[in-house]
C-alpha positions in Angstrom: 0.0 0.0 0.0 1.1 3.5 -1.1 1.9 5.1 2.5 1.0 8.6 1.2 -2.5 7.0 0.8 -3.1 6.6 4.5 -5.5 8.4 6.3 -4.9 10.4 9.3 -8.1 9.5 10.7 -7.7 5.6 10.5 -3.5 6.8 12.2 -5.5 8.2 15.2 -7.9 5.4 15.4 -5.6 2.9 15.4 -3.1 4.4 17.7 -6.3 5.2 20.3 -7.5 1.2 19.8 -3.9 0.1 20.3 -3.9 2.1 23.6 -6.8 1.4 24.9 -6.0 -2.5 24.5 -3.1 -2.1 26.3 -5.0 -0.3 29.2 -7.2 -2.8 29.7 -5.0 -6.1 29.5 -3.1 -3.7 32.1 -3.9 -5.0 35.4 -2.7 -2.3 37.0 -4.5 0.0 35.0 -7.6 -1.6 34.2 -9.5 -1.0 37.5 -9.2 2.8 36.7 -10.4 5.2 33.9 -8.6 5.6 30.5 -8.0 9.2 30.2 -7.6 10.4 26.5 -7.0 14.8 25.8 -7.2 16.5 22.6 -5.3 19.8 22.0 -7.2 21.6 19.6 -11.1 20.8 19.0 -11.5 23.0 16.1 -14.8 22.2 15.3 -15.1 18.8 16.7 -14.5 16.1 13.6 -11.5 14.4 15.6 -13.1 14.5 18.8 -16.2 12.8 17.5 -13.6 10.5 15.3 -12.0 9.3 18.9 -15.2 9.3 20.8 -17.1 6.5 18.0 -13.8 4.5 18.9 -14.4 4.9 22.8 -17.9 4.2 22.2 -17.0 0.6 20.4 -14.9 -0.1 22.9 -17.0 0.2 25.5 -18.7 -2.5 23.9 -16.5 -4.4 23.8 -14.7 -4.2 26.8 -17.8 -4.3 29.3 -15.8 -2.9 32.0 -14.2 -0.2 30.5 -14.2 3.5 31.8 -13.2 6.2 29.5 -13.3 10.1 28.5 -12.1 12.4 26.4 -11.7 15.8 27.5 -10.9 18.0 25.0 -9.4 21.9 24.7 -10.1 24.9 22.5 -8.4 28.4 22.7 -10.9 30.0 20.7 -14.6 30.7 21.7 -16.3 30.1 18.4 -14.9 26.5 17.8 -15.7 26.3 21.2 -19.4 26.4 20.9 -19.6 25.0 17.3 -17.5 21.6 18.7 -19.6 21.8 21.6 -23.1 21.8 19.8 -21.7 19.2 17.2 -20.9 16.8 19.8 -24.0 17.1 21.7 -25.7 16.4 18.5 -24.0 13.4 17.7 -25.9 10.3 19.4 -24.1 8.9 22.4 -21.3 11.5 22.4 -22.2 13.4 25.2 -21.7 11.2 28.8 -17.8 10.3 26.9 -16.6 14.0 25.5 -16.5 17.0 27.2 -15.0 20.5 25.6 -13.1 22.8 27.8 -12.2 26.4 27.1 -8.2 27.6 27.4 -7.3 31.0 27.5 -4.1 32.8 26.9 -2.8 35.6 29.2 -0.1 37.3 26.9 2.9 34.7 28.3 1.3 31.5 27.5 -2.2 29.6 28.5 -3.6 27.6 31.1 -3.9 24.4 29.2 -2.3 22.5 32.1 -4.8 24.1 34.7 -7.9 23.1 32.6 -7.0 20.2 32.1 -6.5 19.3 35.6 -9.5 20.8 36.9 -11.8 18.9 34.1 -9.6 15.7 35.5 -10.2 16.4 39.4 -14.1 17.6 38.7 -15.4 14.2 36.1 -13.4 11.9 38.7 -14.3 13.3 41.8 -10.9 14.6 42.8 -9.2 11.2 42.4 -5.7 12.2 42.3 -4.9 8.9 40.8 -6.8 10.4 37.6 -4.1 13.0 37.2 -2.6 10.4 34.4 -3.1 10.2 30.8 -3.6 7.3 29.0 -3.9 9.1 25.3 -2.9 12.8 23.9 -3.4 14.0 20.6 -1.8 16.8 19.9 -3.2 19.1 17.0 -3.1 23.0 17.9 -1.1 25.7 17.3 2.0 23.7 15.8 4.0 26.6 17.7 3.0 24.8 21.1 4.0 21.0 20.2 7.1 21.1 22.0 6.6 23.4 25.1 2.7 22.1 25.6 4.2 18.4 26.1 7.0 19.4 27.8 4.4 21.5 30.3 2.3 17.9 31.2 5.6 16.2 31.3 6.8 18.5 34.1 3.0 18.4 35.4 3.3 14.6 35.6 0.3 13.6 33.9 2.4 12.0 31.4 3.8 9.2 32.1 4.7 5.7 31.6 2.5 3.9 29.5 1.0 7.3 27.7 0.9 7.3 24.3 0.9 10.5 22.3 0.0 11.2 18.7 0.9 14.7 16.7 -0.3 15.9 13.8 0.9 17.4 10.7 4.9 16.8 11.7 6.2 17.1 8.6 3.8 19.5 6.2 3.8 22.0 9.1 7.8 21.2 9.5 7.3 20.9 13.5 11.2 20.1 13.8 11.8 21.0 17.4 8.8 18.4 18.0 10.0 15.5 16.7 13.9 16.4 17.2 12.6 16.6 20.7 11.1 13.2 21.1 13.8 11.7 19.0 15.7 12.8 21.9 14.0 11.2 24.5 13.7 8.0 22.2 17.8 8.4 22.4 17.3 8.5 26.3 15.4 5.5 26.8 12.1 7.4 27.8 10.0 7.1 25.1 9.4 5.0 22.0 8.3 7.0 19.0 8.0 7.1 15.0 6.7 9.0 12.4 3.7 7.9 9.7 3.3 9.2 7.3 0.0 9.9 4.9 -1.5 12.6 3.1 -2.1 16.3 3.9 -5.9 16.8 4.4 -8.3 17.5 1.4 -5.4 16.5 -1.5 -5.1 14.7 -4.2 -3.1 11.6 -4.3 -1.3 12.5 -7.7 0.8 15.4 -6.2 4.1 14.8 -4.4 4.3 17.8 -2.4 1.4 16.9 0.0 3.3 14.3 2.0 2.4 14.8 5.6 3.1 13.2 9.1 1.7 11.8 12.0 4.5 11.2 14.9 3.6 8.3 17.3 5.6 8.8 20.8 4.8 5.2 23.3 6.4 6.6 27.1 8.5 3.4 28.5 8.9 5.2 31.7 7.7 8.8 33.7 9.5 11.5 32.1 9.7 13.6 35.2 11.7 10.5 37.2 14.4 10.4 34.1 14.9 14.2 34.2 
């Protein structure tokens, strides 16, 4: 198969299915919630894309708690996310959309995210861990945004993180950055690639990339 004829969507999925396997042969991990977070609703298409999986898998796997709390920095993709998720039929009890904000220095993704953790699991501060990030904001904020929930410590072993558009959006100091930490022994991580969305397959210059990062062990413990 031509890998420029992948889809992104069916990258995500897959990765998501993959973890959420892994979480529940986890005996350690089973008996609590998987924890998925999505930077960058836009105007919901992934979010509902990740929350059909959730859904299916919840079907499958009987005992299986799992959310998907997702963040936007802008107010209108905001509320049109919002309203297309609570229009889509089961969506609601397994998404939720959060608002970030940004105070001239940076945002409070980290804070939002924490609170929406603490509030849908009662304060549970085992909650405080991720099981699933995909990353797909302002490519600016790749780096310093996972290197803010390393340092927060809800990354960590056993979280799997997916970024997209690594290569047309040439977000080097991203993946030099996990290449890194694969160098370190911290994380496991490689790049897909597939097609930039809404092109043709016939032109050679749409070649994008989804980077896959798997976390062997807590990043804040190697630092």
């Amino acid at each position: 198969m031509n890998i420029k004829c992948i889809f992104r969507g069916n990258i995500l999925i897959g990765a998501l299915e993959e973890s959420i396997r892994r979480h529940v042969s986890s005996p350690s991990k089973k008996e609590r919630p998987f924890v998925a977070v999505e930077l960058g609703t836009y105007c919901g298409y992934s979010s509902i894309l990740m929350g059909k999986a959730m859904y299916k898998a919840k079907q499958q796997y009987t005992s299986l708690n799992c959310h998907l709390f997702t963040t936007e920095i802008h107010r209108e993709y905001y509320e049109i996310a919002t309203e297309m998720i609570q229009l889509t039929n089961g969506m609601d009890g397994i998404i939720s959309v959060h608002q970030t904000s940004f105070d001239g220095h940076g945002t409070d993704m980290v804070d939002v995210i924490r609170s929406a953790l603490e509030e849908h699991h009662n304060s549970q501060q085992q909650q405080q861990q991720l099981d699933f990030l995909f990353i797909d904001h302002d490519k600016d904020s790749y780096k310093s945004d996972l290197c803010k929930l390393e340092e927060s410590g809800m990354i960590t072993e056993g979280t799997k993180v997916v970024a997209d558009n690594v290569l047309f959006a040439c977000i080097d100091d991203y993946v030099n950055y996990v290449q890194q930490r694969m160098k370190e022994g911290i994380v496991e991580t490689r790049t897909v690639k597939c097609k930039v969305e809404y092109s043709g397959d016939d032109k050679d210059n749409n070649e994008d990339g989804v980077e896959i990062t798997d976390y062997l062990q807590d990043p804040s413990s190697a630092n």
